[in-house]
C-alpha positions in Angstrom: 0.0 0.0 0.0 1.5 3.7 -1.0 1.9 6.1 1.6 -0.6 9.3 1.2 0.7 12.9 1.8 -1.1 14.1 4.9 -1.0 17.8 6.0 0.4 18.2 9.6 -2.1 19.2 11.9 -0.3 21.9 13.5 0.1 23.2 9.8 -3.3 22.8 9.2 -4.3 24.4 12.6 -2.1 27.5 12.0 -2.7 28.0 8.3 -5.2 28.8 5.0 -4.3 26.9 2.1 -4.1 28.9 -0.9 -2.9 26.4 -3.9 -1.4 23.5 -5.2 1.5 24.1 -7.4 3.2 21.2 -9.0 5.1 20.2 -5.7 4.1 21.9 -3.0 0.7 23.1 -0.8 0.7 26.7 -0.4 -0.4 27.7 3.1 -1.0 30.9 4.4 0.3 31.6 7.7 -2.3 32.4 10.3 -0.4 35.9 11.5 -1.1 39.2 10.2 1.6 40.7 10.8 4.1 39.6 8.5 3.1 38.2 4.8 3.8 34.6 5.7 3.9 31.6 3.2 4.3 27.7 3.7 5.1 25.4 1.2 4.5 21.3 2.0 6.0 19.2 -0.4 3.1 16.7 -1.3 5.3 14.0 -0.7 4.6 11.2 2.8 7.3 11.1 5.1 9.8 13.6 4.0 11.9 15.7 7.0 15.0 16.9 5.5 15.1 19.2 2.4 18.0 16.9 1.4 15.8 13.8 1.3 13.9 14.9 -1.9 14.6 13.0 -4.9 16.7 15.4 -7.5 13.8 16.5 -9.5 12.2 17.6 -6.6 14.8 19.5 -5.6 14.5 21.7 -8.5 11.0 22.0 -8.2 11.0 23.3 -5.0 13.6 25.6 -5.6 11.9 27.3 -8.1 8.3 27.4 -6.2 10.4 28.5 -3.2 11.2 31.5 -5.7 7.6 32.1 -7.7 6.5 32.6 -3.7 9.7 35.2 -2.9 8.9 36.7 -6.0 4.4 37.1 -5.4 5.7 37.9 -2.3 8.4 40.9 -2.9 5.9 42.5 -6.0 2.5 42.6 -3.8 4.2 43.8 -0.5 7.4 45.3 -1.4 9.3 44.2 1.4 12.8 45.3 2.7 13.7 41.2 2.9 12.6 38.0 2.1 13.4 35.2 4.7 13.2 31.8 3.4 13.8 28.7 6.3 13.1 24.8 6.8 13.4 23.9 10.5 10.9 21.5 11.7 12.2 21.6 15.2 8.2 21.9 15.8 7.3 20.1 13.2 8.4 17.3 11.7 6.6 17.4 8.2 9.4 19.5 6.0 8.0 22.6 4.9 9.2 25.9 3.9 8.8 29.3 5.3 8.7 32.1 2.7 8.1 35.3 4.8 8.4 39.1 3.6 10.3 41.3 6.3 10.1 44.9 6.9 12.5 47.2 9.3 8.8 47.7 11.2 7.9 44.9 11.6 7.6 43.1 14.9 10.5 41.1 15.0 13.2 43.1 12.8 15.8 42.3 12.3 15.6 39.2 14.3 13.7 35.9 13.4 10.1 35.8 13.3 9.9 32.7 15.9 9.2 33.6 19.3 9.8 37.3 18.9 5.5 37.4 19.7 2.6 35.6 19.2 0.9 35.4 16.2 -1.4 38.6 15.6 -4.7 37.5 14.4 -6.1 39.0 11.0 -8.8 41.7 11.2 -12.7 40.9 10.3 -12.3 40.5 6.2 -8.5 41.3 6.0 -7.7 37.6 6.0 -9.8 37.3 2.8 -8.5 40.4 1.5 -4.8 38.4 1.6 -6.2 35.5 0.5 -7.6 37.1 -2.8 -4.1 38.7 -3.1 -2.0 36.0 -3.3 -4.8 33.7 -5.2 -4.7 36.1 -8.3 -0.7 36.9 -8.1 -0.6 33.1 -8.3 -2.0 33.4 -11.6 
């Protein structure tokens, strides 16, 4: 029997989904104050970015780019931060987050620095219809 990808529940808990791009789920991050993307790789079992097969790999790099780039022409950030720890969860995935010099946590990491600011009535959908048509 072949494993099925299943979506942490943490990452489910924490996040809209937004797509499916050839590899990865597109998440939304559950915290308004930073534009905050998660890409799964729809793959069971992987943990480490180095256990994707090759052509994988190169998929994900360039998804982890087309979600820099959404990210850097809708919000003009002064940094994108891009990040795979999964000390929290196991399930690799990939944080794609635009940074500003105001924002909460400048210029250290976003994890920990507060907790996660909940979006306003409406602005959550607001993002969500952002992203969806950047996405194309």
């Amino acid at each position: 029997m072949t494993e099925v990808f299943t979506l942490h529940e943490r990452l489910a808990a924490d996040t809209v989904a937004l797509a499916d791009w050839p590899l990865c789920r597109v998440l939304l991050m559950k915290d308004a104050g930073y534009p905050w993307l998660i890409l799964v790789p729809r793959r069971p079992g992987l943990k480490e970015f180095h256990d994707m097969a090759e052509a994988d790999l190169a998929l994900a790099t360039a998804e982890i780019c087309r979600a820099s780039r959404t990210l850097q022409s809708r919000f003009a950030p002064d940094k994108i931060n891009i990040g795979a720890l999964g000390n929290m969860v196991p399930q690799l995935h990939i944080h794609v987050i635009a940074r500003f010099r105001n924002d909460p946590a400048w210029p250290g990491p976003v994890w920990g620095a507060r907790p996660a600011e909940p979006y306003e009535s409406g602005e959550l959908q607001e993002r969500i219809e952002t992203l969806k048509a950047a996405f194309g």
